[in-house]
N, C-alpha and C positions, 0 to 999 in steps of 0.2 A: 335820507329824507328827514325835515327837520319835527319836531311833534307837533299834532297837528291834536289838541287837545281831547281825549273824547273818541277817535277817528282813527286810530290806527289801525285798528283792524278791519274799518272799510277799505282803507287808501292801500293795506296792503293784500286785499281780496283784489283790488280794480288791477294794482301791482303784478300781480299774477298772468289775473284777465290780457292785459295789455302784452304781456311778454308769451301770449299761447300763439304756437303755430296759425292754426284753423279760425284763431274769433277775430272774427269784423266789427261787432257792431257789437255793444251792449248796453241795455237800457237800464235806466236808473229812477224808480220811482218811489214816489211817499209823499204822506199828508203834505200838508203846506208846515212850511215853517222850521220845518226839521234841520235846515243846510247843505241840499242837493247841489245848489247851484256853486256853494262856496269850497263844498267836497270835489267838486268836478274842475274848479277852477282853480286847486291845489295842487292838484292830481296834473292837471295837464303844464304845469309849470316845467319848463323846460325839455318838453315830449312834442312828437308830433302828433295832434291831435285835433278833433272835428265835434264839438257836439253842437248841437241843435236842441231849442229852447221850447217847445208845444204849451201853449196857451190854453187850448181844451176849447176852442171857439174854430169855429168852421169859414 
């Protein structure tokens, strides 16, 4: 995996997450502006992968 500046030891916690028997599903949250969306769209680069975006509006 190439460096992902900063982020290594998230991308290689989700690394784990993604290769466990049992997990489906894990959620990913924090303030605004921290790089959820950018960390998740690193992460799923060349993986089979699903996440879904929540807005916080009904």
């Amino acid at each position: 995996m190439e460096s992902f500046t900063g982020r290594e030891r998230e991308l290689s916690l989700l690394d784990d997450i993604y290769h466990r028997e049992r997990i489906r599903t894990c959620a990913v949250y924090g303030r605004r502006g921290i790089g959820k969306t950018s960390l998740l769209r690193r992460f799923s680069e060349g993986r089979r992968t699903l996440f879904v975006r929540f807005t916080g509006q009904s």
